[in-house]
C-alpha positions in Angstrom: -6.3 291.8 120.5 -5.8 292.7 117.0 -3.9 295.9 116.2 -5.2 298.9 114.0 -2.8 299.2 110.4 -0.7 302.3 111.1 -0.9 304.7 108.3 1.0 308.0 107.7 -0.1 310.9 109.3 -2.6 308.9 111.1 -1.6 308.4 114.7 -4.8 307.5 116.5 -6.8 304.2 115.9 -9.9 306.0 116.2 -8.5 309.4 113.6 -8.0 305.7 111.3 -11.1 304.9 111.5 -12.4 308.2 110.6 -10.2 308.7 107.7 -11.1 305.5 106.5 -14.6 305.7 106.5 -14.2 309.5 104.8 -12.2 307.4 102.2 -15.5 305.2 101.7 -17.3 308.1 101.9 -15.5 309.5 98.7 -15.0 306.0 96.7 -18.8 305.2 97.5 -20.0 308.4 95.5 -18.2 307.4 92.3 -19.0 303.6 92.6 -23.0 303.7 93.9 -25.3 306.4 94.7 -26.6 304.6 97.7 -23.3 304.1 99.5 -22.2 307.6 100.2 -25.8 307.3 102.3 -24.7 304.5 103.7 -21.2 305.7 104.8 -22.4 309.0 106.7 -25.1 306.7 108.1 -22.2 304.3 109.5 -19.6 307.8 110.2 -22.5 309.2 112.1 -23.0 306.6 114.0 -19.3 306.3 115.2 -19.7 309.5 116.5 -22.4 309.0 118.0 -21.2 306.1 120.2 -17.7 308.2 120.4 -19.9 310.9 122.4 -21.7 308.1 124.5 -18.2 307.0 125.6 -17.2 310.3 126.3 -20.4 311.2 128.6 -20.0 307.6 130.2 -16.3 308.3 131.4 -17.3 312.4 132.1 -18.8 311.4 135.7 -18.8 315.2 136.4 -20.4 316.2 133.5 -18.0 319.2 133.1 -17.2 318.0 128.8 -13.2 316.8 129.9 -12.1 313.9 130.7 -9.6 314.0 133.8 -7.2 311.4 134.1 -8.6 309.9 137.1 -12.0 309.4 134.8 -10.6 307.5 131.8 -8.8 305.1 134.2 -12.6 302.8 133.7 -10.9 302.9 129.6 -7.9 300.8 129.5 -7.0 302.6 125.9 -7.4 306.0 126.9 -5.3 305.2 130.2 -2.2 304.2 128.4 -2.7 306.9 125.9 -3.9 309.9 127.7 -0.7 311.8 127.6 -0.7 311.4 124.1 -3.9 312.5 123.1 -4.2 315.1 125.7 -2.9 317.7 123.0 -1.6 320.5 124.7 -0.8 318.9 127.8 -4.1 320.2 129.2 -3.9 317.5 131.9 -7.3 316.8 130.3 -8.8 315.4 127.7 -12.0 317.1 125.3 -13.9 315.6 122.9 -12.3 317.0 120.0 -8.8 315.3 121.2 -10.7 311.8 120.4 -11.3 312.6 117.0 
């Protein structure tokens, strides 16, 4: 399984992606007037499916993810402690962003 670039200040695949695609976001409004469009479309749609995940794994609808719940999500197993900021013993959506 190929392995996301790390990149300073940037210690979560999925806060890479995001500041990657705010990146294109910013190059795309200098270079073309239909790409910045295009990028929100894309950036929106990543969170989107971000939000689908997180209601998938919330099984009792209470908006956190419990550690028992993300054990379906291999990733979010291995990394719960460290995106659980705070040590809430619980993960929200904002700590996936």
């Amino acid at each position: 399984m190929p392995t996301a670039t790390m990149v300073p200040g940037v210690s979560h695949p999925l806060r890479l992606i995001a500041s990657r695609l705010a990146g294109v976001l910013l190059l795309a409004t200098v270079v073309s007037p239909e790409l910045p469009a295009r990028a929100a479309d894309e950036f929106e749609v990543y969170q989107q499916r971000l939000a689908q995940l997180f209601r998938q794994l919330d099984r009792n609808g209470d908006g956190r993810l419990e550690l028992d719940e993300v054990r379906a999500n291999a990733y979010l197993l291995r990394h719960f402690e460290r995106l659980d900021r705070g040590g809430k013993g619980y993960l929200v959506p904002g700590d996936l962003r």
